[in-house]
MISEFI-419399 format. One record per atom (N, C-alpha, C, O): y negated, z negated, x; residue number from 1; residue in one letter; atom name. Coordinates in steps of 0.2 Angstrom, whole numbers, plus 2048, in hexadecimal, padded with zeros to 3 digits. Atoms other than C-alpha are relative to their C-alpha. Last residue first. Layout:
<rs>
<r yy="Y" zz="Z" xx="X" num="NUM" residu="A" atome="CA"/>
...
</rs>
This chain:
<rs>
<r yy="805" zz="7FC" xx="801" num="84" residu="X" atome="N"/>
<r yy="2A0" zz="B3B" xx="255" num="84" residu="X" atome="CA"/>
<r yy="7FA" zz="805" xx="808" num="84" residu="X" atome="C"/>
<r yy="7F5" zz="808" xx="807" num="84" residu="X" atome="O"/>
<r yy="7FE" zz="7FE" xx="805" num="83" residu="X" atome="N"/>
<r yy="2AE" zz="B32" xx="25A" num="83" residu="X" atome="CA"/>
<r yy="7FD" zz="807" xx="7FD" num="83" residu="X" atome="C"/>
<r yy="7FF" zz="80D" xx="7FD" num="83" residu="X" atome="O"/>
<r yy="7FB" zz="7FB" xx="7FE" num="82" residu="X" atome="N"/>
<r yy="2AF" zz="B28" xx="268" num="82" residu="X" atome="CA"/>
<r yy="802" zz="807" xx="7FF" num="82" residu="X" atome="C"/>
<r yy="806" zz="80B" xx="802" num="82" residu="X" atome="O"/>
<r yy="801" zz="800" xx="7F8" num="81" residu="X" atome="N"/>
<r yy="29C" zz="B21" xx="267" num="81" residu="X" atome="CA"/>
<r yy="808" zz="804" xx="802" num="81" residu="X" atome="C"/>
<r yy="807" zz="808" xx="806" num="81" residu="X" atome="O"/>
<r yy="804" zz="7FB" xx="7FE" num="80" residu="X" atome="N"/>
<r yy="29E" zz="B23" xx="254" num="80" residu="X" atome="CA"/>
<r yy="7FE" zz="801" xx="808" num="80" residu="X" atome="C"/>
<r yy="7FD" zz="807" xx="80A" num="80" residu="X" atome="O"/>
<r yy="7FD" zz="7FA" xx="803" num="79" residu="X" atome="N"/>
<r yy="2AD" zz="B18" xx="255" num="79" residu="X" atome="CA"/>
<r yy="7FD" zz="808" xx="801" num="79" residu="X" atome="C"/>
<r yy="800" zz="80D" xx="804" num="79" residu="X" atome="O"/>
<r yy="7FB" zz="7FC" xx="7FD" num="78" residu="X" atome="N"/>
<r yy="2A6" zz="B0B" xx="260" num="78" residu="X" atome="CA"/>
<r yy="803" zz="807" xx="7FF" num="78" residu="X" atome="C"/>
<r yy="804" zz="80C" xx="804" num="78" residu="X" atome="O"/>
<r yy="805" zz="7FB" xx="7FA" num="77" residu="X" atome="N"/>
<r yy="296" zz="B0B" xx="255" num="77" residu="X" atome="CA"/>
<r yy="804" zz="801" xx="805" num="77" residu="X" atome="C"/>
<r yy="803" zz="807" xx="807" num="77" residu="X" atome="O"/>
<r yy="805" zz="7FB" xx="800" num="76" residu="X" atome="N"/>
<r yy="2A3" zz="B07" xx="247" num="76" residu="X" atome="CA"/>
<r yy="7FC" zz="804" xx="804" num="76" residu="X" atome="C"/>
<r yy="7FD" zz="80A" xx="805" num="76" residu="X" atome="O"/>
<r yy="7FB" zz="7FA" xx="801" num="75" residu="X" atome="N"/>
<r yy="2AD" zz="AFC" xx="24E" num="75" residu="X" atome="CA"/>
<r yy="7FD" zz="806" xx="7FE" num="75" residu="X" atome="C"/>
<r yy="7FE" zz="80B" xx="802" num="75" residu="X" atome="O"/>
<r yy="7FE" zz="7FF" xx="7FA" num="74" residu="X" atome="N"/>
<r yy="29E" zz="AF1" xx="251" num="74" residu="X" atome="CA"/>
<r yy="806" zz="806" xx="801" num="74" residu="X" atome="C"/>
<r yy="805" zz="80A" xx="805" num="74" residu="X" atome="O"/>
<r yy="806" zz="7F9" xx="7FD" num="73" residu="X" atome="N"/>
<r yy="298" zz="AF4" xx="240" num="73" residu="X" atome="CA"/>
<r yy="802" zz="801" xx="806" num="73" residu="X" atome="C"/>
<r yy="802" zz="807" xx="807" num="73" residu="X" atome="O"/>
<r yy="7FE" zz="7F9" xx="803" num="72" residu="X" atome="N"/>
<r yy="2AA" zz="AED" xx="239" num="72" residu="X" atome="CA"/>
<r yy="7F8" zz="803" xx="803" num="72" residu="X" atome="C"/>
<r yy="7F8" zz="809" xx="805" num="72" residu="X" atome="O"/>
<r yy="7FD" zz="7FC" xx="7FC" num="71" residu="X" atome="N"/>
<r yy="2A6" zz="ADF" xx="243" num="71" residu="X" atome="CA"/>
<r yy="806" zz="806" xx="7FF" num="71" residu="X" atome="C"/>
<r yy="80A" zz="809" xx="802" num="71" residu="X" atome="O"/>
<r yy="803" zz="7FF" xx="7FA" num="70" residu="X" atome="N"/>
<r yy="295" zz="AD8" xx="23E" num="70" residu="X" atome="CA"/>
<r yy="808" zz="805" xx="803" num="70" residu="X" atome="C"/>
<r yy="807" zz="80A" xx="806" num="70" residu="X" atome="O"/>
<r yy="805" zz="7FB" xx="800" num="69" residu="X" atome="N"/>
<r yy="29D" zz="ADA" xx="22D" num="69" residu="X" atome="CA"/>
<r yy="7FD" zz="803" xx="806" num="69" residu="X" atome="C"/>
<r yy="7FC" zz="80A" xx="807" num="69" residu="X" atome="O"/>
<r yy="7FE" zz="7FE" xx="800" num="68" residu="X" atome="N"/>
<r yy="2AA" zz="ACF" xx="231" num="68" residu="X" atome="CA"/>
<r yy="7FE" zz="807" xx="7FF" num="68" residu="X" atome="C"/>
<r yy="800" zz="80C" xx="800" num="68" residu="X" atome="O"/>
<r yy="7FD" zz="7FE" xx="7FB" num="67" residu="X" atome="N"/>
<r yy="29F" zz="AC4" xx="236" num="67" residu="X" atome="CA"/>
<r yy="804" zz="805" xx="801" num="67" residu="X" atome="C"/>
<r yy="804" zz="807" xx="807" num="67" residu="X" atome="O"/>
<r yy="803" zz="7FC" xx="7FB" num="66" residu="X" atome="N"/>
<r yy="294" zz="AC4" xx="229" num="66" residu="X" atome="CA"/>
<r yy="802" zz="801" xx="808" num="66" residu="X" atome="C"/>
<r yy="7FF" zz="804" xx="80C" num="66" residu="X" atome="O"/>
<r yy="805" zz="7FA" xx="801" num="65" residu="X" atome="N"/>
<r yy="2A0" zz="AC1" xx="21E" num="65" residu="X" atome="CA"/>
<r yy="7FD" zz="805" xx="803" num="65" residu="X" atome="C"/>
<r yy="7FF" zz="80B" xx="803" num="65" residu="X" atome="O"/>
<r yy="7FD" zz="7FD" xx="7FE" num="64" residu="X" atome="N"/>
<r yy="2A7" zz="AB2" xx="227" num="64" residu="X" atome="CA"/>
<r yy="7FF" zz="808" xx="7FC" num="64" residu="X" atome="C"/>
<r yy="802" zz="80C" xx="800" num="64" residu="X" atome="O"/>
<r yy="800" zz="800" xx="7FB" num="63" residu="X" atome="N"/>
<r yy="297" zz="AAA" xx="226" num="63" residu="X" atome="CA"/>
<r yy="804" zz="804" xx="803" num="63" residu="X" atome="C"/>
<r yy="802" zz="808" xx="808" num="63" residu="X" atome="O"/>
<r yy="805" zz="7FD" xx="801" num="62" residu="X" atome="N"/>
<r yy="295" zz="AAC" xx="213" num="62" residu="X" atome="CA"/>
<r yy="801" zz="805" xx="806" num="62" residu="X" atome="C"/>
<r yy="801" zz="80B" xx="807" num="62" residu="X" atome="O"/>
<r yy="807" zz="800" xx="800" num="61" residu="X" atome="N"/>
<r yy="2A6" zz="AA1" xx="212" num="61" residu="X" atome="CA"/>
<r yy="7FA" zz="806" xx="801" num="61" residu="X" atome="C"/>
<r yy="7FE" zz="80B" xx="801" num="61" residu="X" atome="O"/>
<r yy="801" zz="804" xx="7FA" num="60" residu="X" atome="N"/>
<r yy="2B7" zz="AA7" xx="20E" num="60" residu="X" atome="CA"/>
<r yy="7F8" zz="7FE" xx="800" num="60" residu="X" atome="C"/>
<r yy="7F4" zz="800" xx="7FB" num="60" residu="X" atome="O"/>
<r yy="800" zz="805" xx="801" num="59" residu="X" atome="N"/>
<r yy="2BF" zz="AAE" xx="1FF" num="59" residu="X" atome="CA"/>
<r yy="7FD" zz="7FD" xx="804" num="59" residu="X" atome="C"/>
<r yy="7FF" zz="7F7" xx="803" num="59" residu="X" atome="O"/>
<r yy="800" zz="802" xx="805" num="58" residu="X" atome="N"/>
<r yy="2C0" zz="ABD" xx="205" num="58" residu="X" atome="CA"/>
<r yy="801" zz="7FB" xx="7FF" num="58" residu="X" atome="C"/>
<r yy="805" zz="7F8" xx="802" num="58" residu="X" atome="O"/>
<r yy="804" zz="804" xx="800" num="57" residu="X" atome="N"/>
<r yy="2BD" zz="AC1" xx="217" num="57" residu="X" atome="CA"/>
<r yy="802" zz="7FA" xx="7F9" num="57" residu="X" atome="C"/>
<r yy="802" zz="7F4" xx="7FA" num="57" residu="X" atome="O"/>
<r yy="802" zz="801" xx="806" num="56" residu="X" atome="N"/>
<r yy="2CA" zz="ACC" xx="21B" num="56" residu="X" atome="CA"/>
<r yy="7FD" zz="7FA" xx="7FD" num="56" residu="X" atome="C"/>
<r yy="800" zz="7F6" xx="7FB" num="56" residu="X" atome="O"/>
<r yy="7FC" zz="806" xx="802" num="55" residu="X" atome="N"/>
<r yy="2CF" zz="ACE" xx="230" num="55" residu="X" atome="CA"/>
<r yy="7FC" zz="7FF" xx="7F6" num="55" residu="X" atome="C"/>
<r yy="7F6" zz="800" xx="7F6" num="55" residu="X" atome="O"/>
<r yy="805" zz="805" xx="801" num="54" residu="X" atome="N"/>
<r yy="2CC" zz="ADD" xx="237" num="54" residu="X" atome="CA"/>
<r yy="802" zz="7FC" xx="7F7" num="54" residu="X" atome="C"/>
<r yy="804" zz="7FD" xx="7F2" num="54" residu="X" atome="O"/>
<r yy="7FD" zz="808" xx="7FE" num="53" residu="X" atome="N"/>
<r yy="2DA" zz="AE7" xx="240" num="53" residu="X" atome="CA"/>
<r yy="7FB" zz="7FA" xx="7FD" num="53" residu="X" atome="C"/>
<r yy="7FB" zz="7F5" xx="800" num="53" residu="X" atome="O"/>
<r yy="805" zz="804" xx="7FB" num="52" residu="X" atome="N"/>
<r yy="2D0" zz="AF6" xx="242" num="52" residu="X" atome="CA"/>
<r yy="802" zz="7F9" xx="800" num="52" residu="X" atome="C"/>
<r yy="800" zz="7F4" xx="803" num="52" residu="X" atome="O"/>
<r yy="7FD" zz="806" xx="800" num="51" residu="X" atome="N"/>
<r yy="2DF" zz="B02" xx="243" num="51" residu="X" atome="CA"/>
<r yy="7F9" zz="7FB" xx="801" num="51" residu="X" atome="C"/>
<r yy="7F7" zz="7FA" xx="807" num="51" residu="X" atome="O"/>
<r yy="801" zz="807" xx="7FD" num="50" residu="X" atome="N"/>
<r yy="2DB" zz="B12" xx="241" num="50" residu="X" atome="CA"/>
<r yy="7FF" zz="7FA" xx="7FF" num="50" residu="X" atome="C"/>
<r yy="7FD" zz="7F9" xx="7F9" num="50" residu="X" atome="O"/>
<r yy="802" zz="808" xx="804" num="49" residu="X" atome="N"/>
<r yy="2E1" zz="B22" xx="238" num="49" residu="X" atome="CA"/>
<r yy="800" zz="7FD" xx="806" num="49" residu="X" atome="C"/>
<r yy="804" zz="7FF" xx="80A" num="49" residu="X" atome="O"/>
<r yy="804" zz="807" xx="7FA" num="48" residu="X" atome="N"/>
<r yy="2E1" zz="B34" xx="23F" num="48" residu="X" atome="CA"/>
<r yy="7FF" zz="7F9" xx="7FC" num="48" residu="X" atome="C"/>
<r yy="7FA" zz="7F8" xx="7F8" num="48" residu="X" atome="O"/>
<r yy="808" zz="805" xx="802" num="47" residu="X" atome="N"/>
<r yy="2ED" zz="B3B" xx="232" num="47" residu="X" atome="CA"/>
<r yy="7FF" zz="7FA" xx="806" num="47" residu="X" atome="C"/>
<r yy="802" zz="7F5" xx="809" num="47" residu="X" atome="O"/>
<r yy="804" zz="7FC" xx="7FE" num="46" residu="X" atome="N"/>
<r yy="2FE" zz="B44" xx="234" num="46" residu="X" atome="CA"/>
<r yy="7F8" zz="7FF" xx="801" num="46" residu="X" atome="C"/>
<r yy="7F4" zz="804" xx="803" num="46" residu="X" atome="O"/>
<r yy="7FE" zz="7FE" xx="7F9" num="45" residu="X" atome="N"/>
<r yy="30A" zz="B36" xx="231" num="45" residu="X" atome="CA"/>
<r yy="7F9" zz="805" xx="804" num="45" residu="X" atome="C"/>
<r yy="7F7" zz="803" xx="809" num="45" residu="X" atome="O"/>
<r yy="802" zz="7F7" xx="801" num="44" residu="X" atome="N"/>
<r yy="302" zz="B36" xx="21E" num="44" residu="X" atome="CA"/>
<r yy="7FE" zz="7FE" xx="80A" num="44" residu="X" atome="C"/>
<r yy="7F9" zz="7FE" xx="80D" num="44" residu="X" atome="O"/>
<r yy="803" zz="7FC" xx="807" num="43" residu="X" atome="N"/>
<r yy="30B" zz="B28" xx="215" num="43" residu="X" atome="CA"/>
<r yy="7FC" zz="807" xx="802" num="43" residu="X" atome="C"/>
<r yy="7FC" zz="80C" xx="7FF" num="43" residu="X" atome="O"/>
<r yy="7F9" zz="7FD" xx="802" num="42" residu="X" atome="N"/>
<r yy="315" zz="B20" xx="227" num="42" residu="X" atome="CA"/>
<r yy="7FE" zz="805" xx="7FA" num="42" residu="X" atome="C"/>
<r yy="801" zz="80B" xx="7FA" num="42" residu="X" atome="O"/>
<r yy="7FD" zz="7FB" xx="7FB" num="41" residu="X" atome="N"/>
<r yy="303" zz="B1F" xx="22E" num="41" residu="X" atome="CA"/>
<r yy="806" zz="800" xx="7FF" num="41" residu="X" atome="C"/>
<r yy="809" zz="803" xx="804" num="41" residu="X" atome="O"/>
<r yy="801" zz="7F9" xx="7FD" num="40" residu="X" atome="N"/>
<r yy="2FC" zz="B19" xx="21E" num="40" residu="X" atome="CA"/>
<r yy="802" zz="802" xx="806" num="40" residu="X" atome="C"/>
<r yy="802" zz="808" xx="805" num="40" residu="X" atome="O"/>
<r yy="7FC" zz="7FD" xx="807" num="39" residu="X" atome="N"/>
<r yy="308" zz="B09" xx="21A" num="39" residu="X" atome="CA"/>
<r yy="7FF" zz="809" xx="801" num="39" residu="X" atome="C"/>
<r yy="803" zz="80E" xx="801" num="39" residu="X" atome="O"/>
<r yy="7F7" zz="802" xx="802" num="38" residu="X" atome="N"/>
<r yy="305" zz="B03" xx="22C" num="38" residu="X" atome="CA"/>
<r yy="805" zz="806" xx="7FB" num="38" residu="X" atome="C"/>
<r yy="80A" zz="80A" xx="7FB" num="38" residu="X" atome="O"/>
<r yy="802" zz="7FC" xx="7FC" num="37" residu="X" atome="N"/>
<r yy="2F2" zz="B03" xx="22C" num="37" residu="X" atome="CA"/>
<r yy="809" zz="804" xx="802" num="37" residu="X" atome="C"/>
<r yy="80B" zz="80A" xx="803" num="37" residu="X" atome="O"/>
<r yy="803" zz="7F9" xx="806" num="36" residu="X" atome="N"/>
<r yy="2F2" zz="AFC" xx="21B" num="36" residu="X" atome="CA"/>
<r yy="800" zz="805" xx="805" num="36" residu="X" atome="C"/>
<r yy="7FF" zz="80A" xx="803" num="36" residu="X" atome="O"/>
<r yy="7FF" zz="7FE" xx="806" num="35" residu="X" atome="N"/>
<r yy="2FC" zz="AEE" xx="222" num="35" residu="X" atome="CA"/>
<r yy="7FF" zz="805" xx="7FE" num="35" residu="X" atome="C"/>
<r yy="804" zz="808" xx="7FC" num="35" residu="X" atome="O"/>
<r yy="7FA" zz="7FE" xx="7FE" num="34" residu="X" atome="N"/>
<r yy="2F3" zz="AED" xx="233" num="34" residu="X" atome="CA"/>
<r yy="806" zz="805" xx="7FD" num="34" residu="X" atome="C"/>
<r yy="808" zz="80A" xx="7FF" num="34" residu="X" atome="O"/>
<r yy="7F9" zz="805" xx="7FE" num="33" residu="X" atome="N"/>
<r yy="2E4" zz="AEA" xx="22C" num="33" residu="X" atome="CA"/>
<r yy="806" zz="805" xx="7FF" num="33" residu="X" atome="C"/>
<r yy="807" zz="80A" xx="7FC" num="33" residu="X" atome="O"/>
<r yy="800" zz="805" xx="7FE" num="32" residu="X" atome="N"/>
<r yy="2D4" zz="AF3" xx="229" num="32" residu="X" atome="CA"/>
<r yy="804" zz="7FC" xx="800" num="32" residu="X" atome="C"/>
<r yy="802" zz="7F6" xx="800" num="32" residu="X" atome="O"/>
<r yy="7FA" zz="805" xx="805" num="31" residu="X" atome="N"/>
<r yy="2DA" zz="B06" xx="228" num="31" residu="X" atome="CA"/>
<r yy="7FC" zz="7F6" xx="803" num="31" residu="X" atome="C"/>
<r yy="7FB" zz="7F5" xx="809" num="31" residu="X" atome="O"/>
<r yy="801" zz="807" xx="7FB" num="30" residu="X" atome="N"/>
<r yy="2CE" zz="B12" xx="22E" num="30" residu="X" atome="CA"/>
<r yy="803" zz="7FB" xx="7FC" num="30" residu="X" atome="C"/>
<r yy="802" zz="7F9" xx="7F6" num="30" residu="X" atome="O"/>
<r yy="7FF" zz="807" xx="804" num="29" residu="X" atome="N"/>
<r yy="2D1" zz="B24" xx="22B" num="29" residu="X" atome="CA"/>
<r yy="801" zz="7F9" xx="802" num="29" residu="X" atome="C"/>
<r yy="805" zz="7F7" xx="806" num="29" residu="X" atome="O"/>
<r yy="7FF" zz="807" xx="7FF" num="28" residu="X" atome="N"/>
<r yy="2CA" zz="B32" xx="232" num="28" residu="X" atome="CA"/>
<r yy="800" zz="7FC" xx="7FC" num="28" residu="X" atome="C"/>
<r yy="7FC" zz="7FB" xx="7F8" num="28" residu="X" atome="O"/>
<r yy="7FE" zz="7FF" xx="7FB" num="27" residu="X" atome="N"/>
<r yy="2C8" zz="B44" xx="22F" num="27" residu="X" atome="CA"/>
<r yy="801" zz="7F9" xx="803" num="27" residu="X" atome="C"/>
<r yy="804" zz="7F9" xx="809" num="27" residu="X" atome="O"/>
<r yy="805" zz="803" xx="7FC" num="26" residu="X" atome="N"/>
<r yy="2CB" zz="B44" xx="21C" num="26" residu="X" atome="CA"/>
<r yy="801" zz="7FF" xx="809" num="26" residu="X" atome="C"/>
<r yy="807" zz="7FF" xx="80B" num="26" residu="X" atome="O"/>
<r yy="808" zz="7FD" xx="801" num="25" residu="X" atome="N"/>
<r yy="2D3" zz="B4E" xx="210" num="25" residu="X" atome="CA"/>
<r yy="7FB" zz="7FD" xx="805" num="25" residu="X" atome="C"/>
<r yy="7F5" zz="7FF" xx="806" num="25" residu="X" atome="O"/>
<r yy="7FC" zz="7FA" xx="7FA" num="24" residu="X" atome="N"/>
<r yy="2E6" zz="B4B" xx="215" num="24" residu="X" atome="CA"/>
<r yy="7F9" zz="802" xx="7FF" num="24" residu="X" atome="C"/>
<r yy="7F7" zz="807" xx="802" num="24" residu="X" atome="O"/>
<r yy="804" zz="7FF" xx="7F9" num="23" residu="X" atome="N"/>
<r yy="2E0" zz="B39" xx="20E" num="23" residu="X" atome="CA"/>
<r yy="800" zz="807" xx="803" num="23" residu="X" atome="C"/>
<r yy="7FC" zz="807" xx="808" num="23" residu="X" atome="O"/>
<r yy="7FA" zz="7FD" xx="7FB" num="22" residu="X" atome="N"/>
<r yy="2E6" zz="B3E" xx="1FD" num="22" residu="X" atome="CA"/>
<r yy="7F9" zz="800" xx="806" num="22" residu="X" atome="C"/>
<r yy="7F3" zz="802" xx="806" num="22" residu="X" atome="O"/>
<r yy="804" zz="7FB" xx="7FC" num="21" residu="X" atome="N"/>
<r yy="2DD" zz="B2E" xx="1F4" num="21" residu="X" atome="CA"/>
<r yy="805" zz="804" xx="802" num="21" residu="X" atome="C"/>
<r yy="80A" zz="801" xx="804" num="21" residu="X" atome="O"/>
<r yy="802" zz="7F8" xx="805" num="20" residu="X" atome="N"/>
<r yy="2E8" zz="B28" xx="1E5" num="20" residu="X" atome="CA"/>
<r yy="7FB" zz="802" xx="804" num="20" residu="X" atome="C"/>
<r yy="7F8" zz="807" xx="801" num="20" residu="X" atome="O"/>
<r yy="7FA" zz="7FF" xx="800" num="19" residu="X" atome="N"/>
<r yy="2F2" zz="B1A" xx="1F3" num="19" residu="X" atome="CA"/>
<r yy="7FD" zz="809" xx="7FB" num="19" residu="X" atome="C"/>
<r yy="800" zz="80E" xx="7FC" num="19" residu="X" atome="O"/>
<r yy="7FF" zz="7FD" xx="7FC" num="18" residu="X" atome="N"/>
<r yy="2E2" zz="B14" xx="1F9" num="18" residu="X" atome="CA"/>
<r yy="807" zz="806" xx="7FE" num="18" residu="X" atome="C"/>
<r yy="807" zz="80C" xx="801" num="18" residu="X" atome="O"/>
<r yy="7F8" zz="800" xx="7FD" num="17" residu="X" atome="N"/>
<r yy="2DE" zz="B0B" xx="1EB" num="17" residu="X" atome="CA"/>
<r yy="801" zz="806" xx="805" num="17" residu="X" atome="C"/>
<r yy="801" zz="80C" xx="802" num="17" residu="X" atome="O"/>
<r yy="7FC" zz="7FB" xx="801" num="16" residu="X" atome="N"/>
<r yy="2CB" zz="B0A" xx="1EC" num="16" residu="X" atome="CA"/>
<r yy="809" zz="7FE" xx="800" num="16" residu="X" atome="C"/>
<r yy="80C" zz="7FB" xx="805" num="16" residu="X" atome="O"/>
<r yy="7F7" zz="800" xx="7FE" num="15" residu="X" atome="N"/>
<r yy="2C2" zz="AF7" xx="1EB" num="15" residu="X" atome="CA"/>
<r yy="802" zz="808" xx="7FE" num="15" residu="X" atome="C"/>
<r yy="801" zz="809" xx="7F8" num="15" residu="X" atome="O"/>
<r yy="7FB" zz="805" xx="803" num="14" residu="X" atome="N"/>
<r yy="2B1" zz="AFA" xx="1E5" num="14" residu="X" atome="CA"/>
<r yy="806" zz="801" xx="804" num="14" residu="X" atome="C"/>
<r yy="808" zz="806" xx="807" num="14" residu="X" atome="O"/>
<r yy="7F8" zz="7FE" xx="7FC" num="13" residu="X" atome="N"/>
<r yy="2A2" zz="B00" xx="1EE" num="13" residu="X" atome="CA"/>
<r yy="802" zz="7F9" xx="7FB" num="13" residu="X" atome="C"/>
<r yy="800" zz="7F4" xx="7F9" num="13" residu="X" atome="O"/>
<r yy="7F9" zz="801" xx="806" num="12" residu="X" atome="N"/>
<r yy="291" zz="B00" xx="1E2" num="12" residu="X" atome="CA"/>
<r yy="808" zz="804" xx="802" num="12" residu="X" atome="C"/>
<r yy="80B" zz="808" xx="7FF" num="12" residu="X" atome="O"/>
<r yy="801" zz="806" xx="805" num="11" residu="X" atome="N"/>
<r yy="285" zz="AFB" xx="1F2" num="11" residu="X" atome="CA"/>
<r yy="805" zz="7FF" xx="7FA" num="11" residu="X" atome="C"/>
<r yy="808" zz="7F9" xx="7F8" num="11" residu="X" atome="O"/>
<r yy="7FD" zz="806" xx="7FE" num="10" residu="X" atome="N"/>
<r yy="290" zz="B07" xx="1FD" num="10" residu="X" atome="CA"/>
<r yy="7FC" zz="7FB" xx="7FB" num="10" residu="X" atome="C"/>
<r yy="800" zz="7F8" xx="7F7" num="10" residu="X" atome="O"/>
<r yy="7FC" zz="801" xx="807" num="9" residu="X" atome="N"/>
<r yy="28A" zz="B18" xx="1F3" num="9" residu="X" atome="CA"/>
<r yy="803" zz="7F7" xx="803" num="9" residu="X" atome="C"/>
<r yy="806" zz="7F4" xx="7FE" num="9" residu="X" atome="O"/>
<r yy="803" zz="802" xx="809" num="8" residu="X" atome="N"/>
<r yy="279" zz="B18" xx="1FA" num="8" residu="X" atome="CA"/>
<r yy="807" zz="7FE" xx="7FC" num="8" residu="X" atome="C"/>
<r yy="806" zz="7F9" xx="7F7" num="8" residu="X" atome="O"/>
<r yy="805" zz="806" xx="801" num="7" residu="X" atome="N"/>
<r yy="27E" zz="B15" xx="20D" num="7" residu="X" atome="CA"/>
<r yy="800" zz="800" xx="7F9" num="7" residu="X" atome="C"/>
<r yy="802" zz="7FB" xx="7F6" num="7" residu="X" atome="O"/>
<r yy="806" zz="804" xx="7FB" num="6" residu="X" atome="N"/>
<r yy="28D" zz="B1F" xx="20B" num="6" residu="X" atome="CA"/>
<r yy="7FD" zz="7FD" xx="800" num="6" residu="X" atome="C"/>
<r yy="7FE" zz="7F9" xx="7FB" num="6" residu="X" atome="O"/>
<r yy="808" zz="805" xx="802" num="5" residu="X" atome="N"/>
<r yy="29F" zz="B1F" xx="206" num="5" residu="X" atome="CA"/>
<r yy="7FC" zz="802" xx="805" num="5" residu="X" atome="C"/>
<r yy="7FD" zz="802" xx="80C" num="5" residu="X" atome="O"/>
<r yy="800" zz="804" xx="808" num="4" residu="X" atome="N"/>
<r yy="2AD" zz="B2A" xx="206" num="4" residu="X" atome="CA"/>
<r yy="7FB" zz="7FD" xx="7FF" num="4" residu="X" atome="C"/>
<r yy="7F8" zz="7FE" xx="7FA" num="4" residu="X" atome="O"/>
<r yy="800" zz="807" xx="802" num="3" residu="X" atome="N"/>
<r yy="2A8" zz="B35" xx="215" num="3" residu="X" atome="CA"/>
<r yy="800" zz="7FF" xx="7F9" num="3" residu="X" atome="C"/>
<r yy="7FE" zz="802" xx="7F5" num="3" residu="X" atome="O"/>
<r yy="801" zz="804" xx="807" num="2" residu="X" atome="N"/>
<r yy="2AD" zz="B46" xx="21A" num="2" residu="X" atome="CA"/>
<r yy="800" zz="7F9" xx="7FF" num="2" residu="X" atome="C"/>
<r yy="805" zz="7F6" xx="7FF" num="2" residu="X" atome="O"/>
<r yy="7FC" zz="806" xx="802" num="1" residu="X" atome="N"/>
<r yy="2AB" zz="B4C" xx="22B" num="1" residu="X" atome="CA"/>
<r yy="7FE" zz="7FE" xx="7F9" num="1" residu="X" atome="C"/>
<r yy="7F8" zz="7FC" xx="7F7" num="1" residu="X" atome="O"/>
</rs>
């Protein structure tokens, strides 16, 4: 399984545009809304992507951060539990 990011490289994560990645290289792809999840399964039909449906903090307080965090890991340990 090819990963785009890991632990080392996540500290200097920036925003990617998805649009100049060819996902057709990867075994899973995880769309965090709807939208993006939407755009890619019409853009590459053929591609495992998933729907995490998680809500975007930005602008928000600290709390909803770590919230949001808490529940990108929870999907996570799902995933690998489904997946891996």
């Amino acid at each position: 399984m090819k990963v785009l990011f890991s632990d080392d490289s996540i500290k200097n994560h920036s925003a990617k545009n998805y649009e100049n990645v060819n996902l057709d290289n990867y075994d899973f792809i995880i769309a965090m809304d709807k939208q993006v999840f939407d755009y890619l399964s019409r853009k590459y039909p053929n591609t495992n992507i998933q729907n995490w449906d998680i809500a975007d903090p930005y602008g928000k307080d600290i709390n909803a951060y770590c919230e949001t965090a808490n529940e990108i890991m929870r999907n996570c340990l799902k995933f690998n539990l489904e997946f891996c």
